[in-house]
N, C-alpha and C positions, 0 to 999 in steps of 0.2 A: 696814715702818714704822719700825723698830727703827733702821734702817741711814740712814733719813732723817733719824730725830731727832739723832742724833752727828754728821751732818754737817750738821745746819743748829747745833748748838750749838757743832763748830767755828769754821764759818762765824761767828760769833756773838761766838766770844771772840776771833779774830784781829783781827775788825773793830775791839772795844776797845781790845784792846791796842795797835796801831797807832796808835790816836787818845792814846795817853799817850805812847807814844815818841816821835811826833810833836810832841808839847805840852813836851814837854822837849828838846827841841832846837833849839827857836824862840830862848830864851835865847841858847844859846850859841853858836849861828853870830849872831846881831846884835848880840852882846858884843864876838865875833870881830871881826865890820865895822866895827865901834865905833870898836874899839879900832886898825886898821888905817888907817881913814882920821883919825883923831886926828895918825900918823905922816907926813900928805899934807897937802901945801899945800891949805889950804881953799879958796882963791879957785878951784881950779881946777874949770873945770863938771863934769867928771867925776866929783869928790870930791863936789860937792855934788848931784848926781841920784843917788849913791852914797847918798847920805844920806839925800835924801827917800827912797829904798827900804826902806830901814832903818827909817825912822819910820814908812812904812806897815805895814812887817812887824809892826813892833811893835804896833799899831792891830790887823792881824787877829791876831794871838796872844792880845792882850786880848779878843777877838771871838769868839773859839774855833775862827776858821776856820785851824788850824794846819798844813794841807798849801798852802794859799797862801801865811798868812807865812811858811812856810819855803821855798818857792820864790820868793815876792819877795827873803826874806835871802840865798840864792846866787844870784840873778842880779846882788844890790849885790857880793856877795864879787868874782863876775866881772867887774864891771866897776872892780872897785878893784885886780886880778890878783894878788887870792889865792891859793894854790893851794894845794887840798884834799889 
């Protein structure tokens, strides 16, 4: 029983902490993008589906769904060819 409770209170804190280190790094990969496609012709469509990426990222990090905005902000990194 002993050996259940430490590993579900593992289980328990890895899950948290995740969700912080995740929520901090939504910012700065769509600072990143931000500021990368700032550097790019706007007109061009790439730049600008670039962008709406970004702005939705931005929408679920206010949302607190923070393992999607950070997956929608590298997929804009990628298609603006950032490289990480």
């Amino acid at each position: 029983m002993r050996k259940l409770l430490t590993v579900t209170a593992v289980a328990v804190s890895l899950a948290l902490t995740s969700g912080v280190a995740l929520a901090s790094s939504c910012p700065k990969v769509i600072k990143e993008g931000r500021e990368a496609a700032a550097k790019m012709d706007q007109n061009d469509p790439k730049v600008k589906g670039a962008v709406a990426k970004l702005n939705e990222a931005q929408s679920l990090h206010e949302s607190g769904k923070h393992a999607d905005s950070l997956a929608r902000a590298n997929e804009a990194l990628a298609d603006l060819g950032v490289k990480k």
